[in-house]
N, C-alpha and C positions, 0 to 999 in steps of 0.2 A: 580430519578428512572423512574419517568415516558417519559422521553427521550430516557434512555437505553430502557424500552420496546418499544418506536416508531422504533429504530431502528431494535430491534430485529424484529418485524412482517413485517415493511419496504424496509428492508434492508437484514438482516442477514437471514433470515428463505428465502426470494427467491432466494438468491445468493444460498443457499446450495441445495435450488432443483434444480436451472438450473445448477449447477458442476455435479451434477449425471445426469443431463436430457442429449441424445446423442449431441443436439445442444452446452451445456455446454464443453464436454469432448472434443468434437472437437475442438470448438475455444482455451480450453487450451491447447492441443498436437498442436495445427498449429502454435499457437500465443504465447505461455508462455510455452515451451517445459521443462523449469527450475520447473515450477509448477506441469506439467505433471510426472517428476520422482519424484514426491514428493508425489504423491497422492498413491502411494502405504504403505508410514508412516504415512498417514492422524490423526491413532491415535495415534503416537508415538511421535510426533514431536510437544511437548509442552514449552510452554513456552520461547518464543525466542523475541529476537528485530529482525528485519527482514527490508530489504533493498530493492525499488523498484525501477531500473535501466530501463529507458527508453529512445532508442537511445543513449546508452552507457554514458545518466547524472544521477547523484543519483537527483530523484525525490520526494522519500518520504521515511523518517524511523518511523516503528510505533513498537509495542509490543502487544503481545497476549498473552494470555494462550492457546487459543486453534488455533495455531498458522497458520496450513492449512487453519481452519476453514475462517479465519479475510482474508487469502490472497484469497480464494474464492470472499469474497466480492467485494477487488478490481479487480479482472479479472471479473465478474459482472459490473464493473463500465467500467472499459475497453469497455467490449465486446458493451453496450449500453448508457452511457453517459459519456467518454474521456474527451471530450471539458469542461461540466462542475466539472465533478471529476478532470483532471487531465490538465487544460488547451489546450489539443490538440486533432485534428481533428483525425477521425480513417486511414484517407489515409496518415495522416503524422508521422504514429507509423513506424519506419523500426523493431525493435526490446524492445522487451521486458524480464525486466528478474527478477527476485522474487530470492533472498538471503537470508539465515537465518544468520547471524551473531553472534550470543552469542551460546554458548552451554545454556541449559536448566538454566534458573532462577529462580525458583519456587517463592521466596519472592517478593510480586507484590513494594512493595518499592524498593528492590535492581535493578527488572527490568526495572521499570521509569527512576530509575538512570542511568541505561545505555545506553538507549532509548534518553536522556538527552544530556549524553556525546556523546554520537556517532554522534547527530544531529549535537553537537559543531565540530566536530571534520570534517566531511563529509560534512556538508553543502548542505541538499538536496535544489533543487531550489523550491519546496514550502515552505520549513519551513524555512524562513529567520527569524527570534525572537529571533534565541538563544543568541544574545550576547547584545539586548534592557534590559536594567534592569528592571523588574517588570513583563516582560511577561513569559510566560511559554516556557521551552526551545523547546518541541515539536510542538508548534501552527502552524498552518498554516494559509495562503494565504487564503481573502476568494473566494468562489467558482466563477467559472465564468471567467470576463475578467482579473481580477488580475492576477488569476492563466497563463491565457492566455500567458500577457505579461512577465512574470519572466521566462515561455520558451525558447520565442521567446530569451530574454536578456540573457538567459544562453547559451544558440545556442543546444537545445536540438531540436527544431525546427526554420524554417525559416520566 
């Protein structure tokens, strides 16, 4: 518990000021245009596993409940630390894109599961784990240079 509230005052509470701050709304209509038509269902669009497409490679699948909410975060991490969020530099983004892939799954078990399967299935380049026995299929890379070099090796960058 006390992780989830670090992230929540860390993390989660300034991402969702700066998506309504003008500097927020702008970086996502310029940079995340897929995010931008979304933010008019902000509260509708619950409950999804959801897919983030960076230079046309699946880079990450996660699941929400409050599912704009969580992709706020990452255009947050985008907008101001890429390199360590997402292994790349901000001059080497050409495109980004934010996918909701499951219709609504309200039971947070049946969601993990599919958040699971999809990661097996997709293969984003940070969550290489799914098919090590004993890890969790959604894990990721840790942050930083790791992350870096499974870019660079997926040729999502150079």
């Amino acid at each position: 518990m006390k992780q989830f509230k670090k992230y929540l005052l860390n993390e989660f509470q300034p991402a969702q000021i700066w998506a309504e701050s003008q500097v927020g709304r702008s970086f996502i209509a310029k940079h995340i245009p897929s995010l931008d038509a979304l933010r008019p269902r902000e509260n509708d669009v619950l409950a999804r596993v959801y897919e983030i497409i960076i230079n046309g490679k699946s880079i990450y699948i996660g699941q929400s409940l409050r599912t704009i909410r969580r992709l706020y975060v990452h255009a947050h991490h985008l907008a101001y630390a890429p390199e360590i969020y997402f292994g790349i530099k901000a001059e080497e983004i050409q495109t980004i894109e934010f996918r909701l892939i499951t219709p609504p799954v309200f039971d947070e078990k049946a969601r993990l599961g599919a958040e699971e399967a999809l990661v097996k299935a997709r293969k984003p380049v940070l969550q290489p784990y799914h098919s090590i026995p004993g890890m969790r299929g959604d894990a990721c890379l840790p942050r930083g240079q790791a992350r870096r070099e499974a870019m660079i090796q997926s040729g999502a960058i150079q």
